[in-house]
N, C-alpha and C positions, 0 to 999 in steps of 0.2 A: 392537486392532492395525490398521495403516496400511492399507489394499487400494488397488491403483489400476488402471489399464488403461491401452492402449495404443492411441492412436486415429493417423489421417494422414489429411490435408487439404491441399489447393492452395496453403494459407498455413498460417502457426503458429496464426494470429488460429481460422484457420477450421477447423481440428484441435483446438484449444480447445472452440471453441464446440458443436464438434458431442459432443464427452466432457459438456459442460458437460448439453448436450441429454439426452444418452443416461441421465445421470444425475439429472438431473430438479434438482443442487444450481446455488447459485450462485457467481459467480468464489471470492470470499472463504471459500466451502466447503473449497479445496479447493489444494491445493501443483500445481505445474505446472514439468515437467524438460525440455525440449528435446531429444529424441533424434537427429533430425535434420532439417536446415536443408531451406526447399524449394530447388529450383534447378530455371529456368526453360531451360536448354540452351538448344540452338542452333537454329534455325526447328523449334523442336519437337522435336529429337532428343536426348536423355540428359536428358530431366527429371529429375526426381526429386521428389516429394511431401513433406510435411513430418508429421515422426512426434512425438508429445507423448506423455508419461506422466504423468497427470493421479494423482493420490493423493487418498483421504479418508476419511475414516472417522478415529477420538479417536487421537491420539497414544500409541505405548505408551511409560508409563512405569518410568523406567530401575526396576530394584530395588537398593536399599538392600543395598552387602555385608553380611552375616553378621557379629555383635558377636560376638567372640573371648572369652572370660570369663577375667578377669586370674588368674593361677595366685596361690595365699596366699603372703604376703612372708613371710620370718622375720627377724626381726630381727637387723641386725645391730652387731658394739663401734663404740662411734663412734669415728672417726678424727680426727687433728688435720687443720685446715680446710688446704685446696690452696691454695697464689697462686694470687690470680687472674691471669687469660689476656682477654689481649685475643680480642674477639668478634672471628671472620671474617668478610673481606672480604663485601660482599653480592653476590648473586648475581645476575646479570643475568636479567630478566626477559625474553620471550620477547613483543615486543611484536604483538597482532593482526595479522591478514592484512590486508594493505591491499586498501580494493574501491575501483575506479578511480571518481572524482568526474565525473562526468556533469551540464551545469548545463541548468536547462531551457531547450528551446529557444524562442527567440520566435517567436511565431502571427502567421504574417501572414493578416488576417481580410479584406481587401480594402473594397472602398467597402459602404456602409452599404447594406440593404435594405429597400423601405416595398412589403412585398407583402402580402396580407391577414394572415399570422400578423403578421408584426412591428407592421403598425398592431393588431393586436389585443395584442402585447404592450407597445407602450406607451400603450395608453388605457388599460389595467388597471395599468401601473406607474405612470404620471400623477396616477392618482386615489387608490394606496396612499400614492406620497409626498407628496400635498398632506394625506394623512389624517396623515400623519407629522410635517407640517411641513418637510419639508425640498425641497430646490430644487432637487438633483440632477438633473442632465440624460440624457437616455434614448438610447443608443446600441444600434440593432442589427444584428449583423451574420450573416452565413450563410457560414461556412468549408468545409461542406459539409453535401450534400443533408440535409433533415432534421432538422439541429444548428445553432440560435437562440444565437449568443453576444451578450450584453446587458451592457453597459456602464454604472456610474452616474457618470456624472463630475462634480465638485464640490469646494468645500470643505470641509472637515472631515465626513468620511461614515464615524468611527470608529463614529458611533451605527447606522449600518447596515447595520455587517459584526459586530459586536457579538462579544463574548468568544469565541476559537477558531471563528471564522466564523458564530456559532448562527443570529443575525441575518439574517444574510444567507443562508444557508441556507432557514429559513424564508419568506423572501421569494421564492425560487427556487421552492419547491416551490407554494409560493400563487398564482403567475403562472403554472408550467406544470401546474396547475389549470384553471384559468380561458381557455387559449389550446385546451386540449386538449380540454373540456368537449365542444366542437361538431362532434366527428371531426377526422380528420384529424390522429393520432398525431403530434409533434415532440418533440427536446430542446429543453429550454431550460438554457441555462448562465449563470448572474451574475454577476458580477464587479464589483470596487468596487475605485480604489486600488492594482491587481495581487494583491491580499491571494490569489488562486486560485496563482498561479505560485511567488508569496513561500512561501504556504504549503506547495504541493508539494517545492518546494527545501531548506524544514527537514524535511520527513519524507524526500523520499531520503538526507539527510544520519542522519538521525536512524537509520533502517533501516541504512546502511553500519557506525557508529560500532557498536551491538547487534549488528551481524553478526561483526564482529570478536570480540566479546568471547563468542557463542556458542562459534563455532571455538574460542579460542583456550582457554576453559575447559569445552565439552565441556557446555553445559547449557540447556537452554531455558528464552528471556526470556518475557515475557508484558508489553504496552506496555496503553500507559492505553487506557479504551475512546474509537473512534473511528468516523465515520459512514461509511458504503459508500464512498464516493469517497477517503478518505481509508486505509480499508484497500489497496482496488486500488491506490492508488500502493505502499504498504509491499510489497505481494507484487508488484508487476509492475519493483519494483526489485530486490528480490532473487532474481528467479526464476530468473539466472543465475550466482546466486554459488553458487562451489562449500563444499560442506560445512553449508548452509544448506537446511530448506524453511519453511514459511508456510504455517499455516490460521489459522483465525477459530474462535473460541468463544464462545457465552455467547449471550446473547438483547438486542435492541434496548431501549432506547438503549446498553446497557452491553456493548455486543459488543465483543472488544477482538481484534488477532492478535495469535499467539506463535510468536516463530522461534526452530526448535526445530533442533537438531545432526543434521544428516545422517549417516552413515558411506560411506552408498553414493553420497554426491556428491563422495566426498573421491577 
């Protein structure tokens, strides 16, 4: 059965995090409800803090109604056969709840930076793709404090975003390897192509179109498995649709979410 608590923080972000804390689990652990918004009031007077109800723990499973056990037939004279009857009309389908299409927005990264991470992030990327062969040019930027966005810009760079991002993926995790080694904790984020934005844009699409079909028949999806970034977008897009919540099951690589039929969000 579901448990959850009830946390409040200066932001949504920071009432999350601190449930996230207290629970020791990670985002994809865990369904997250917005109870209420923060509000900053007027030179300080009628704030208000921001309240979340974080959920976790295995989904309970609906139970199977009770099989009825058919009463014995008796036979009965046969009759001469009916005209047939035209079949009726069909019945209109009750089409999904519509969840409002959100498209992502574009990042503006500003001019590039050559401060020691970033020259350490492209002499370690310089030297993977000369090992690669390929000729992609190294772009990086800092959107903000602490978060390395890396750009590979080029011709044909399908070979280094490789099937459902893996590719590139692993090149992300290998550079911010090798930059983080020396202290000095960053993100690093990669990017080829737009394939990071593109990709976001079919899993919100993909999460809205499964939310729909949750609602509207009352039964928990279960989507292919998918890697940490790629869960967080599915539950940080659904995390306000009503009738819907989102955890994560199963163990790495094959960790997959399943949005599952709320009652109490309806």
């Amino acid at each position: 059965m579901r448990e959850f608590i009830d946390v409040t923080g200066k932001t949504e972000d920071e009432a999350i995090s601190k449930a996230l804390a207290q629970l020791g689990l990670d985002r994809d652990d865990v369904s997250v409800e917005i109870l209420e918004r923060a509000k900053s009031g007027f030179l300080g007077l009628g704030s208000c803090p921001a309240k979340v109800r974080v959920s976790y723990g295995p989904e309970e499973e609906e139970k199977p109604a009770p099989v009825v056990p058919a009463s014995p037939k008796t036979e009965q004279p046969k009759k001469d056969p009916k005209p047939e009857r035209k079949a009726p009309a069909p019945v209109r389908q009750e089409k999904p709840a519509a969840v409002e299409s959100k498209p992502v927005p574009v990042q503006e990264l500003g001019a590039e930076v050559d401060d020691e991470k970033a020259q350490a992030i492209k002499k370690f990327l310089s030297g993977l793709l000369a090992q690669m062969e390929s000729s992609a040019e190294v772009k990086v930027y800092l959107p903000e404090k602490g978060r390395y966005k890396v750009i590979l810009e080029g011709k044909s760079l399908g070979a280094l975003i490789g099937r459902r991002g893996e590719t590139l993926d692993a090149i992300q995790q290998l550079t911010s390897y090798a930059v983080n080694r020396t202290g000095g904790r960053v993100r690093v984020q990669l990017d080829a192509e737009g394939y990071r934005e593109k990709r976001e844009q079919s899993l919100q699409n993909l999460a809205r179109k499964v939310a729909g079909k949750v609602v509207k028949y009352r039964r928990s999806v279960t989507l292919e498995p998918m890697n940490a970034y790629e869960r967080h977008v599915i539950h940080t897009a659904l995390q306000e649709v009503p009738g819907v919540t989102t955890y994560s099951t199963g163990t790495e690589p094959n960790r997959r979410v399943i949005v599952a039929y709320d009652r109490e969000k309806r």
